[in-house]
BALUM-640590 format. One record per residue (C-alpha): residue in three letters; x, y, z. Coordinates in steps of 0.5 Angstrom, whole numbers, padded with zeros to 4 digits, always signed. Example, Ala and Ser with C-alpha at 12.3 -4.5 7.8 and 13.67 -1.06 7.14 Angstrom:
// residues 2
ALA+0025-0009+0016 SER+0027-0002+0014 
// end
This chain:
// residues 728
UNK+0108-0031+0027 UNK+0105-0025+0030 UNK+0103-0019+0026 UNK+0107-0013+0027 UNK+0098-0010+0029 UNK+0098-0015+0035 UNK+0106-0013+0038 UNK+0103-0006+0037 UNK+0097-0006+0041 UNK+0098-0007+0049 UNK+0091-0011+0050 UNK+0090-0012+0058 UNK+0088-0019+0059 UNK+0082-0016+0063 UNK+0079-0016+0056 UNK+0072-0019+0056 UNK+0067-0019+0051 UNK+0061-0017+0052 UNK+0054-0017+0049 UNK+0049-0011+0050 UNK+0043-0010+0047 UNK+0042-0004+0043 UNK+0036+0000+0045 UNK+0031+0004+0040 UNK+0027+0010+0042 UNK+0021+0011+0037 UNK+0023+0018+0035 UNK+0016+0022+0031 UNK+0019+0029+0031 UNK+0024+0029+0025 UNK+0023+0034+0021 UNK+0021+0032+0014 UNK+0018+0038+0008 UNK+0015+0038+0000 UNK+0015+0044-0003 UNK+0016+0049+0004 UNK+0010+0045+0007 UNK+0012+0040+0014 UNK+0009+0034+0014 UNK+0005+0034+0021 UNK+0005+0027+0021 UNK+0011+0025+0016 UNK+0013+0018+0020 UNK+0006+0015+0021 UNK+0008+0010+0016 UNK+0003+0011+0009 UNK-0003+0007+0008 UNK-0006+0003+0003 UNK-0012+0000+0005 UNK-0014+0003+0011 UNK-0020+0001+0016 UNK-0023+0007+0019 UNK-0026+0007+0027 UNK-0027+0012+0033 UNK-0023+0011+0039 UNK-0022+0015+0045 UNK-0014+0014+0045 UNK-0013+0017+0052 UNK-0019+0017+0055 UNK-0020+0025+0055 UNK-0028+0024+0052 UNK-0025+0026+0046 UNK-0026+0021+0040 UNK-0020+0020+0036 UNK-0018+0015+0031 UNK-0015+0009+0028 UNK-0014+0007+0022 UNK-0013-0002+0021 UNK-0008-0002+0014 UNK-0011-0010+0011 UNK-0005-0009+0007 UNK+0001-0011+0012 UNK-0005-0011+0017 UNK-0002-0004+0020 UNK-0005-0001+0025 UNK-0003+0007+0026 UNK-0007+0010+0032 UNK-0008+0018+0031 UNK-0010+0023+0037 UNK-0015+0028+0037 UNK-0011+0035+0038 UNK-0016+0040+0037 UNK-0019+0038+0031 UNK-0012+0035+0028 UNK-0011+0028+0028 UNK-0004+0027+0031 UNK+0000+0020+0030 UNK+0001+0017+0037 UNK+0005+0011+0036 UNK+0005+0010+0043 UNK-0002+0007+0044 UNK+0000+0000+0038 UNK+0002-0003+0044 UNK-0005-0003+0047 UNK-0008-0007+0042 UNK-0008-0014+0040 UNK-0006-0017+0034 UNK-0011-0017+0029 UNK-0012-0018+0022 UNK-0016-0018+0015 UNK-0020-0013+0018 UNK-0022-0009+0024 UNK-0029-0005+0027 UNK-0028-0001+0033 UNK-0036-0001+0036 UNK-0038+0000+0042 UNK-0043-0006+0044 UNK-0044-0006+0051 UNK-0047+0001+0051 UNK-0041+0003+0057 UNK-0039+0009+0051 UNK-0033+0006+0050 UNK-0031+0003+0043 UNK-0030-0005+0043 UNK-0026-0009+0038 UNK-0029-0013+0032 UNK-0024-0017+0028 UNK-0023-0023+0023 UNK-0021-0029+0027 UNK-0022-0036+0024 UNK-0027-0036+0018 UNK-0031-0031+0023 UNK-0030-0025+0028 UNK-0027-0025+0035 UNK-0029-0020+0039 UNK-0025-0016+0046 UNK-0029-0010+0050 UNK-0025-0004+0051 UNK-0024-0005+0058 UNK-0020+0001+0060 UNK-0019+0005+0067 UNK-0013+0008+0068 UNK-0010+0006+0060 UNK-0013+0004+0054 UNK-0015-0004+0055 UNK-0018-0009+0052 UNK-0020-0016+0054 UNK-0022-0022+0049 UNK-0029-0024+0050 UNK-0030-0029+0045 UNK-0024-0032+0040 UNK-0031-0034+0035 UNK-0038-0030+0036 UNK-0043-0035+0035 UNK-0050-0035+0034 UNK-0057-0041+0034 UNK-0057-0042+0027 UNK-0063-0048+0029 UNK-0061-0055+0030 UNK-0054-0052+0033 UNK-0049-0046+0035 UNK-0044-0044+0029 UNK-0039-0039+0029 UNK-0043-0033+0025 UNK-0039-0034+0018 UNK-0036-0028+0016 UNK-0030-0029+0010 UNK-0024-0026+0011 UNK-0024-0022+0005 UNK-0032-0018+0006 UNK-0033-0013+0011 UNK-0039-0014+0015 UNK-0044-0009+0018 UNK-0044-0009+0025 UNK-0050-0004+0028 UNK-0056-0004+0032 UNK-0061-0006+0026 UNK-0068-0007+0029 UNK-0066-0001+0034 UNK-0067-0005+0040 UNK-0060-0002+0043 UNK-0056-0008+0041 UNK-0051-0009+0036 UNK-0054-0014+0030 UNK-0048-0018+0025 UNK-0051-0017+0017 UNK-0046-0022+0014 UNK-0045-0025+0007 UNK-0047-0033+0008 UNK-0042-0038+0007 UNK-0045-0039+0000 UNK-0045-0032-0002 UNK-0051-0028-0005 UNK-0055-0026+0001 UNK-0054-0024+0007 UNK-0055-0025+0014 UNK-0058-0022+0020 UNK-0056-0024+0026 UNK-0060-0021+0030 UNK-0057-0020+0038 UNK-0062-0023+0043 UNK-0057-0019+0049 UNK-0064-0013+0049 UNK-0070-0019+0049 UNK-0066-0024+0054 UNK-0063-0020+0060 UNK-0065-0013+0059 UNK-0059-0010+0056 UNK-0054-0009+0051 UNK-0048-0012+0053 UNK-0049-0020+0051 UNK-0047-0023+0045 UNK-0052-0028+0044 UNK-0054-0028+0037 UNK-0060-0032+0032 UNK-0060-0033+0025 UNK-0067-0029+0025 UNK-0066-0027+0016 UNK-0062-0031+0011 UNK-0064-0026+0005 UNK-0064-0020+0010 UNK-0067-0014+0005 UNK-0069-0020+0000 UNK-0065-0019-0005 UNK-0059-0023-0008 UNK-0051-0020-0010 UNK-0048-0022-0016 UNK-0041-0019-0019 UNK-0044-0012-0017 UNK-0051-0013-0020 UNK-0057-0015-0016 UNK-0063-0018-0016 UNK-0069-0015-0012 UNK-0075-0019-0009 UNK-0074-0025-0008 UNK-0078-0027-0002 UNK-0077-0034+0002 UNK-0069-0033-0001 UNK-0073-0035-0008 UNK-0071-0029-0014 UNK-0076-0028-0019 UNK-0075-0032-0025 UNK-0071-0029-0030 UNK-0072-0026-0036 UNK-0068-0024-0043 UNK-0069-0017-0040 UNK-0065-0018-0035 UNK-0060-0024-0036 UNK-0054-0020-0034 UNK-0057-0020-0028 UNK-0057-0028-0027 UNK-0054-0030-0020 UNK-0046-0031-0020 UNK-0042-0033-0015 UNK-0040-0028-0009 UNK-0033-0026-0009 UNK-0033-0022-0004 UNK-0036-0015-0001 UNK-0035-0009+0004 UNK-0042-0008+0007 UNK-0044-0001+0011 UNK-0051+0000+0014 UNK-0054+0007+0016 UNK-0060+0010+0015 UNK-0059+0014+0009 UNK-0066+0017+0008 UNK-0068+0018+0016 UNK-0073+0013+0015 UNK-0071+0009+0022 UNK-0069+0002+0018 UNK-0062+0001+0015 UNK-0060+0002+0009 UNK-0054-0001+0006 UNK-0049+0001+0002 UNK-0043-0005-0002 UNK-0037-0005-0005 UNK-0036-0011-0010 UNK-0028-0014-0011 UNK-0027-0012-0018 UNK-0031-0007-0018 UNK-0029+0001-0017 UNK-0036+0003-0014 UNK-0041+0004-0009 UNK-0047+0001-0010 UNK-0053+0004-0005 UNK-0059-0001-0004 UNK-0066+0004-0001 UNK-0070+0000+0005 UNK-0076+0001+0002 UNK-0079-0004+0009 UNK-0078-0002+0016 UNK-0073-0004+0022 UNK-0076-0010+0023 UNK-0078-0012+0015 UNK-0072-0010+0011 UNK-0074-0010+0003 UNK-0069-0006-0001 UNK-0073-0003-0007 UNK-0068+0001-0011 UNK-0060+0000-0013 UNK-0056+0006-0013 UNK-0050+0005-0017 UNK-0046+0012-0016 UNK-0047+0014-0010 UNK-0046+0018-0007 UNK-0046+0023-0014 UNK-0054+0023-0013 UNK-0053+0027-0006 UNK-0051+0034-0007 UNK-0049+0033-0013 UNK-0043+0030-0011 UNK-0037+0026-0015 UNK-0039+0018-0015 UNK-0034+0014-0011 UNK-0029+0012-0016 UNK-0024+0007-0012 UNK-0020+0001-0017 UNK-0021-0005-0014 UNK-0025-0007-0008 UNK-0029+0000-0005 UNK-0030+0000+0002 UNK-0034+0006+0006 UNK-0034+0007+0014 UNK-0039+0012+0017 UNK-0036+0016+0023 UNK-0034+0023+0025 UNK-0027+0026+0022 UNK-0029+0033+0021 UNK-0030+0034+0028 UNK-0037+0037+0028 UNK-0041+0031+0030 UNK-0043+0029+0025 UNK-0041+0023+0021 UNK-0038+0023+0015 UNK-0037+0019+0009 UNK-0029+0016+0009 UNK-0028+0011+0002 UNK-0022+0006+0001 UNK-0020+0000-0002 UNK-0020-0007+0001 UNK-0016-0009-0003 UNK-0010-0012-0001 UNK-0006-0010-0007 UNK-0006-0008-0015 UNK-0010-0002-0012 UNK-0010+0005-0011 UNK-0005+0007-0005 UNK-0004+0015-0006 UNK-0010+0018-0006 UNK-0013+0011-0003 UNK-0017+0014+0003 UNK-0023+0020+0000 UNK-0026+0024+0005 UNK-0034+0026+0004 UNK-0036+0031+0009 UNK-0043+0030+0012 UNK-0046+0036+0011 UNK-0053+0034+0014 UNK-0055+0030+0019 UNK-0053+0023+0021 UNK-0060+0020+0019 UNK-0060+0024+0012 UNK-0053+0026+0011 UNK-0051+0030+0005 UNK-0043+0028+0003 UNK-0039+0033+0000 UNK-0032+0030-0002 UNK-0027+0035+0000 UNK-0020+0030-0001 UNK-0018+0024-0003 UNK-0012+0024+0001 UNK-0015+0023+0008 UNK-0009+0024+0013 UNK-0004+0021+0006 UNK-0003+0028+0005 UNK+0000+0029+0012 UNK+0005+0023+0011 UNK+0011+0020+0007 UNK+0007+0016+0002 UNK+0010+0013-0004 UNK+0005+0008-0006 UNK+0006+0001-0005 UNK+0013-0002+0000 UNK+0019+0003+0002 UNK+0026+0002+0001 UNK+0031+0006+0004 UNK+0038+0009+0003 UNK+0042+0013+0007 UNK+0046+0017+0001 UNK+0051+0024+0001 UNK+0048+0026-0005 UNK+0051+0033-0006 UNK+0057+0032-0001 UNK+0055+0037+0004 UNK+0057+0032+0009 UNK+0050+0030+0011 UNK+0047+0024+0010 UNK+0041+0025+0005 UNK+0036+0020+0004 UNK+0033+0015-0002 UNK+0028+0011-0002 UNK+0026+0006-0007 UNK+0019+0003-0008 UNK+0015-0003-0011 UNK+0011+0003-0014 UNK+0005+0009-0015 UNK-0002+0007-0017 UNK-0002+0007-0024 UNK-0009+0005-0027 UNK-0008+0003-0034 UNK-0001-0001-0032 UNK+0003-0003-0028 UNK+0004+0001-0022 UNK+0010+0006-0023 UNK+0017+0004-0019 UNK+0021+0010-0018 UNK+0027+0013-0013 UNK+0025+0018-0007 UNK+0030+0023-0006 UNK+0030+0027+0000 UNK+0035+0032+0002 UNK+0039+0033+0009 UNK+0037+0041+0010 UNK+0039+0041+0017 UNK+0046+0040+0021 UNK+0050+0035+0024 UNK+0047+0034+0030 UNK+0040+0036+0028 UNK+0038+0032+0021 UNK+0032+0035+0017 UNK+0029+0032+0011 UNK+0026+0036+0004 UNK+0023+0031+0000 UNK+0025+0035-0007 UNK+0024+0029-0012 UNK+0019+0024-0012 UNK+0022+0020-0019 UNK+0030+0022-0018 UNK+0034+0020-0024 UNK+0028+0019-0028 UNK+0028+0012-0027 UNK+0020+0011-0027 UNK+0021+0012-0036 UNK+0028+0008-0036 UNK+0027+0002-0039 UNK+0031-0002-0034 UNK+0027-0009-0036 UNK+0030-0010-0043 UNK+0027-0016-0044 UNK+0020-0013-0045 UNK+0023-0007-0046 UNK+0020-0002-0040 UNK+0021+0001-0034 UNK+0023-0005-0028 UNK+0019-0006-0022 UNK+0021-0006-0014 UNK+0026-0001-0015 UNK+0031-0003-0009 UNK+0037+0001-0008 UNK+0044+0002-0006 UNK+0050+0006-0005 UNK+0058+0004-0005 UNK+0065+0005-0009 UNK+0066+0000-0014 UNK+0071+0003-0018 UNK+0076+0006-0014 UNK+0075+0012-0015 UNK+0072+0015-0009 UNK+0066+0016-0011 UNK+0059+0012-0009 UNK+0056+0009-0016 UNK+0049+0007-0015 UNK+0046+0000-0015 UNK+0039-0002-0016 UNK+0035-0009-0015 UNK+0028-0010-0018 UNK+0022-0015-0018 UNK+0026-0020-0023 UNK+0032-0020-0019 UNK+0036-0017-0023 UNK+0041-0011-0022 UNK+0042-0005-0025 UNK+0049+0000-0025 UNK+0049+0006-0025 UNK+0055+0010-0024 UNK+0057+0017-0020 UNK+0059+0022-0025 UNK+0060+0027-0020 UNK+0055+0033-0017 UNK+0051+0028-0015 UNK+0049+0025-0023 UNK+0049+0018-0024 UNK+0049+0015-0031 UNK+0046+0008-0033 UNK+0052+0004-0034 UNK+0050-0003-0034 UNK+0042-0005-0034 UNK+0042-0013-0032 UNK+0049-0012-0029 UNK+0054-0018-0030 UNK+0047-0022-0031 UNK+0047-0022-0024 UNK+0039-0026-0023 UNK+0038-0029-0016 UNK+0030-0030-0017 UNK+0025-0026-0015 UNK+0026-0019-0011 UNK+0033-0017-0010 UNK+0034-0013-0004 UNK+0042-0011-0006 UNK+0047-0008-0001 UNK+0054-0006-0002 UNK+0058-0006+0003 UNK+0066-0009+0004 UNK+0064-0017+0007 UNK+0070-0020+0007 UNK+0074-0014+0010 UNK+0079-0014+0004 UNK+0078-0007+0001 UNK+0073-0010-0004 UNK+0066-0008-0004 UNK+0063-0013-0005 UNK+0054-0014-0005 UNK+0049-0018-0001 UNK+0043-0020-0004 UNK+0035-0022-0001 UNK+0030-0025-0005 UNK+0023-0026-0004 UNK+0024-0033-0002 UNK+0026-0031+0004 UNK+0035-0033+0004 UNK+0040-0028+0003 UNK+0046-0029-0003 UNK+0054-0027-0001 UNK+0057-0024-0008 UNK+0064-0024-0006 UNK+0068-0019-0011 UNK+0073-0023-0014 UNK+0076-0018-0018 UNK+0080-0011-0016 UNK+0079-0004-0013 UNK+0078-0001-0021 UNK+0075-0008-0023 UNK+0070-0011-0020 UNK+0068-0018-0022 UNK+0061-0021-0019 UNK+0062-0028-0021 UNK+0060-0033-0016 UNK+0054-0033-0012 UNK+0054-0036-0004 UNK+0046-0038-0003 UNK+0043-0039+0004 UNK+0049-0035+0006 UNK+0049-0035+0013 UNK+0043-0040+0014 UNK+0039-0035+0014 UNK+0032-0036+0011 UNK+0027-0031+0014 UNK+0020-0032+0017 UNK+0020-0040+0015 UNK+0016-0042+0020 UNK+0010-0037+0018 UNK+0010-0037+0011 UNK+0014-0040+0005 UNK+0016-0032+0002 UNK+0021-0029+0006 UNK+0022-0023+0002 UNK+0029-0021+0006 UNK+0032-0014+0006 UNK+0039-0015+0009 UNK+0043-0009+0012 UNK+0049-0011+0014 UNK+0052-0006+0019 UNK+0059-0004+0022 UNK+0059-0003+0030 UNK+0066-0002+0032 UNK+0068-0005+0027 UNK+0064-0012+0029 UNK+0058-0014+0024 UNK+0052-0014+0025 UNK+0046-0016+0020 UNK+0039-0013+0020 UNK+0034-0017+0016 UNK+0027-0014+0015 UNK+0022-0019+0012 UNK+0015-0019+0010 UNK+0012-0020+0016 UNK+0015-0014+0018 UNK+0019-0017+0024 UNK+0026-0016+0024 UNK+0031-0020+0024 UNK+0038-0019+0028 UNK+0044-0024+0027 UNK+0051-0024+0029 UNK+0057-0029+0029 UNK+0059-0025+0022 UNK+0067-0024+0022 UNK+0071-0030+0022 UNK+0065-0034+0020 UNK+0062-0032+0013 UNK+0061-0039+0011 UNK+0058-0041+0017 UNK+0051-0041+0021 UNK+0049-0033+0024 UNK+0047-0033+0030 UNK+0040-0031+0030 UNK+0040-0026+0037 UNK+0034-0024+0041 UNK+0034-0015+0041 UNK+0030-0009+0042 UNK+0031-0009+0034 UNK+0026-0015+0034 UNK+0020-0012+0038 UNK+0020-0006+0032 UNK+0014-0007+0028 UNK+0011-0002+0023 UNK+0008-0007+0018 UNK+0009-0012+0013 UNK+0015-0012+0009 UNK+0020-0009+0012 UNK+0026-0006+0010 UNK+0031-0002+0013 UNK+0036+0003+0013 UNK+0042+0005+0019 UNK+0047+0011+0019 UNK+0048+0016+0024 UNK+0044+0022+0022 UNK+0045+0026+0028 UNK+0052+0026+0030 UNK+0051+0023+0037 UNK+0056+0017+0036 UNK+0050+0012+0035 UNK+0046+0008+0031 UNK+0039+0011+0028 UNK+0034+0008+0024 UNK+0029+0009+0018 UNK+0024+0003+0017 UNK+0020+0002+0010 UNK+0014-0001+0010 UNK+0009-0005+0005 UNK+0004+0001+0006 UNK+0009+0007+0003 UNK+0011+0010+0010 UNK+0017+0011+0014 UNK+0018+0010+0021 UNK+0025+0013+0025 UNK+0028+0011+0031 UNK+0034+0013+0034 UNK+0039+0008+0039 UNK+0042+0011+0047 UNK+0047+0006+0046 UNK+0052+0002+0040 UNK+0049-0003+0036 UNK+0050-0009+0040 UNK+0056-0016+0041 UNK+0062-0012+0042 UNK+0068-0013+0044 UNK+0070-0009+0051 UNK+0078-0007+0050 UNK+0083-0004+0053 UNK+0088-0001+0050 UNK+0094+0002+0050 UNK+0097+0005+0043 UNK+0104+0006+0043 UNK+0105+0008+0034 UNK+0111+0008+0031 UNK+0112+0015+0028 UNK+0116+0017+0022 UNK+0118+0023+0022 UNK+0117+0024+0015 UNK+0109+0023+0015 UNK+0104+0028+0016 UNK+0097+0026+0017 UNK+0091+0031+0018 UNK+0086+0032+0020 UNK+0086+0027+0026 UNK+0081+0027+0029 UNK+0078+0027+0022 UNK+0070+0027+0019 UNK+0071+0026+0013 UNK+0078+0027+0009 UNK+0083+0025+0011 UNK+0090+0028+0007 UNK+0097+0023+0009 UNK+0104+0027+0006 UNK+0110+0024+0006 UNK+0115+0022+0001 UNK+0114+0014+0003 UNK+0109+0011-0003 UNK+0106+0004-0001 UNK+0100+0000+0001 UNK+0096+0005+0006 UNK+0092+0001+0011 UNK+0086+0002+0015 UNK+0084-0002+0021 UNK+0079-0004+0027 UNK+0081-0006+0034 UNK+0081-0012+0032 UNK+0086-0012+0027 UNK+0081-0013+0020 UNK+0083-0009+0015 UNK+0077-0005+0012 UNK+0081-0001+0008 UNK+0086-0001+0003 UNK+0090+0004-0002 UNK+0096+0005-0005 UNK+0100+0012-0004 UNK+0104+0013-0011 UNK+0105+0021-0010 UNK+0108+0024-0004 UNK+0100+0027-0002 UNK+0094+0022-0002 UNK+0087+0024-0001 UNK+0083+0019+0003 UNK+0075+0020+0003 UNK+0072+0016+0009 UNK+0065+0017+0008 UNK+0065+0009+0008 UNK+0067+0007+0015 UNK+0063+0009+0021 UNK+0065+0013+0027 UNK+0071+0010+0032 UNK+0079+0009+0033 UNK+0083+0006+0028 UNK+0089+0005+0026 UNK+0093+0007+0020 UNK+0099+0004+0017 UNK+0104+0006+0011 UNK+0109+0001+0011 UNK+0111+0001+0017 UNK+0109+0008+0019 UNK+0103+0007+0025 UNK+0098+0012+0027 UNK+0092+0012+0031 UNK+0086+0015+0027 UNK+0080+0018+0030 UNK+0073+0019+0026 UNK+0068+0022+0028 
// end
């Protein structure tokens, strides 16, 4: 029998439909503030363990910077302003993909830096081939060198950092590089000078196999050993005795103005810089001396002091042509990702700096940084009508634990039209000392957060995920205050990292949950209980056929948000590689396979582990989006058409109006008042006929909140009264 929704809806046959693609636009110039202060640039996605370079981005002779993040291998691009360093996002595209490491260098002596970066238990090299735009073009996929009997790959792990610099000052660049059995480095010297009478060849010899004749331990060495033999040990020096290389950053630089390099390591494990002095020349390098708190010994400065795995990077970031000092950590995690990137100004010269640290926080002051991993959320904190933002983390460096997950609240301080954020709690709610995990009784790890009614009483109740893949309830209680209410909500556990949203699915007026977990697979939790009761006993798995980045890695860690368009859903899933996944054939269709589509959405990538959150913040009737990244940052991107798969209809609505019913104010934002002396069901429809709403009208006047239901043409019903509903 036809419903009495379809007699009413005139639909022409022309009706089709159609699919568009929705197109995101990367929007930088959002507005976020702390304490008064803008941040300059607040959208250039955090960092965790940055690797530094000089470039010149848009070819004006001016050396900007790009900073290659190994955690989520990121690589964010700034430009040069007038001594400002400004995020450009726009030159990513220019680079190849790259991992594990990076080093800008210039090797065929044209001005312009190349590439060098990891590439198969070696390094891949592309030259900076740029005219009109920046270019590059690979040159090798695996740099080789004479090792004797045969040409091999030089050996560089994925976890060292090599030194790539013109080591016997002939004006080509030389590899120093840990040997594939660690201990002692290896000069590969460049033969480009000797052989063709210029610097841009990379035809490399094995030249030294203990270049500097010393051996590196667990950040220890032993001096002297010539011919690759050390000295014998004694009881004396038993603590020094050889253990396996585990990993190390190196940095060569003529510290001491003497004309030979220098060297300058970080050990994985350890917090320091050891500097080892040339005591040889450029063509005999013997290191004589070890300072293990560098750079303290130089103008009487702090030493180095980075949890786990320092590195150091020499180039100009002051703008003053002289080089200076940037340390960071090469850890990929557990290490320092708030204060990672300490700036020591060279007060010196290039040949005989001077370091002076004047901050730790080398372009993270000027970002959203929230540690490790960003969750975001699109909230109505203080009900002012604006869409406030929450962002969860997986949490802050924390030296002598684990690290601190907490909720980020920024606050929507602009208009409808103009959003503008303050960041005004970096631990909102004080979730960082709540002891959410009960079973060791301490705070929870990887705090996921997500807003909806699950009590029917208006107002959105707050749900948390964690590392442990449990849920915690917290309920609203007005002006913007949350209690805990439910700890291990339900007993809810889906594994390892519940990435929760809370949202009607089944469009049967219950709110009900979805859940990503680190496996990469979503769960559906259909709430079979009531409006006022909520019950969450039954778990779909692999809901959809989704299983994320399957074919690149075993953990998917899946972020779903699932999203209204029109009243068609679309799913959005973020995922460890930092890929964005786009599903639709979600209505009608919740036990089946999604379909996986190919959009816009999947080209945005802004590092590992991403995480996304959609609303419209500016009033414009389409889609914006915030994405999280596995270093701590956001990015924004708005959208110049509507989420995409949906149904082009024509329409022609003829209501049946009862006298008696008076329903304001229509077209509506927010509130909705409905009075008449008729009591029943009241129900709220898409164009489809779904029903994404429903309440019961008891008194003569019912006041209806639909913060939850985006922006559209809806039909109402009470009883057999209809109307058109337009939320703007």
């Amino acid at each position: 029998m036809k419903s009495l929704f379809s007699i009413l809806l005139t639909i022409f046959a022309s009706a089709q439909v159609a699919f568009s693609q929705m197109i995101l636009n990367r929007d930088t110039s959002l507005i976020f503030k702390e304490s008064g202060l803008q941040f300059s640039s607040a959208l250039s996605g955090g960092i965790n363990a940055g690797q530094f370079s000089n470039i010149d981005l848009n070819l004006d002779g001016i050396m900007d910077l790009v900073v290659f993040d190994k955690s989520g291998n990121k690589l964010s691009p700034f430009v040069n302003d007038n001594g400002t360093f400004v995020y450009a996002p726009r030159y990513r595209k220019n680079f190849p993909a790259l991992h594990d490491w990076a080093l800008l260098t210039d090797y065929n002596c044209d001005g312009r830096n190349d590439i060098f970066t990891y590439s198969s238990g070696g390094m891949a090299v592309y030259l900076n081939t740029s005219n009109n735009e920046l270019e590059f073009t690979q040159i090798t996929s695996l740099v080789l060198s004479d090792y004797g009997a045969n040409n091999l790959n030089i050996y560089i792990s994925p976890v060292d950092i090599p030194a790539i610099t013109d080591v016997d000052y002939d004006g080509d660049l030389d590899v120093l590089t840990f040997s594939i059995l660690g201990g002692f480095i290896e000069y590969h010297k460049n033969l480009s000078m000797e052989l063709y009478g210029t610097c841009d060849s990379l035809t490399f010899e094995l030249s030294e196999s203990c270049w500097g004749l010393f051996y590196e331990g667990l950040n220890s060495y032993i001096l002297n050993c010539p011919n690759c033999q050390c000295p014998q040990l004694t009881p004396n020096n038993l603590s020094n005795t050889k253990q396996k290389h585990a990993g190390s950053t190196l940095l060569a630089i003529d510290i001491d103005n003497d004309n030979d390099k220098d060297l300058i390591l970080g050990d994985v494990s350890y917090n320091n810089l050891n500097l080892l002095i040339n005591g040889g020349d450029n063509q005999n390098a013997i290191m004589v001396a070890v300072d293990s708190i560098f750079p303290q010994n130089h103008n009487n400065t702090i030493a180095a002091d980075i949890h786990v795995y320092p590195a150091s990077y020499y180039l100009d970031v002051t703008n003053d042509g002289i080089k200076d000092l940037v340390v960071s950590t090469n850890s990929k995690s557990n290490s320092e990702n708030f204060e990672s990137c300490w700036l020591y100004k060279n007060t010196g010269q290039n040949t005989l700096p001077i370091f002076d640290l004047v901050q730790k926080d080398f372009l993270q002051v000027d970002m959203i940084e929230l540690g490790t991993s960003a969750f975001p959320t699109f909230y109505d904190y203080n009900n002012d009508g604006l869409k406030d933002l929450v962002i969860g983390n997986y949490g802050y460096y924390n030296p002598n634990n684990d690290p601190i997950s907490s909720l980020a609240l920024f606050e929507n301080v602009g208009n409808d039209s103009i959003p503008e954020y303050n960041l005004i709690n970096r631990d909102w709610l004080g979730l960082s000392t709540t002891n959410l995990n009960t079973q060791l009784n301490i705070p929870a790890l990887n705090l996921s957060p997500t807003f909806g009614d699950i009590d029917g009483d208006n107002n959105k109740d707050l749900i948390i995920g964690d590392a442990n893949g449990k849920l915690h309830l917290f309920t609203n209680i007005g002006n913007g205050n949350f209690q805990l209410a439910a700890p291990n909500y339900q007993n809810i556990d889906i594994g390892q990292f519940a990435q929760p949203q809370l949202i009607d699915v089944n469009r049967d007026g219950l709110t009900d949950l979805i859940i990503g977990e680190q496996d990469g697979t979503i769960n559906f939790l259909p709430n079979s209980g009531s409006i006022n009761s909520p019950i969450f006993d039954t778990i779909i798995t692999n809901w959809g056929g989704i299983d994320i980045d399957q074919s690149l890695i075993s953990t998917g860690f899946s972020n779903p948000t699932l999203y209204d368009s029109s009243g068609i859903y679309q799913l959005f899933v973020g995922s460890f590689s930092g890929s964005i996944y786009q599903f639709t054939n979600i209505d009608n269709n919740l036990g089946g396979q999604f379909t996986l589509v190919t959009s816009t959405a999947n080209t945005i990538w802004d590092g590992g582990k991403s995480a996304i959150a959609i609303a419209d913040i500016n009033d414009d009737n389409q889609a914006d989006i915030i994405i999280g990244n596995l270093s701590g940052g956001i990015s924004y991107f708005t959208s110049d058409s509507v989420v995409n798969d949906t149904n082009t209809i024509s329409i022609s609505l003829h209501p049946i109006q009862d006298a008696k019913i008076s329903i304001f104010p229509n077209p509506t934002k927010r509130n909705l008042t409905i009075i008449s002396n008729s009591k029943g069901v009241v129900q709220i429809r898409n164009l489809l006929g779904r029903t994404i709403y429903t309440t019961i009208k008891d008194e003569n006047k019912l006041d209806i909140n639909l913060s939850n239901i985006p922006k559209g043409i809806y039909i109402i019903q009470l009883n057999k009264s209809i109307n058109k509903l337009i939320i703007e």
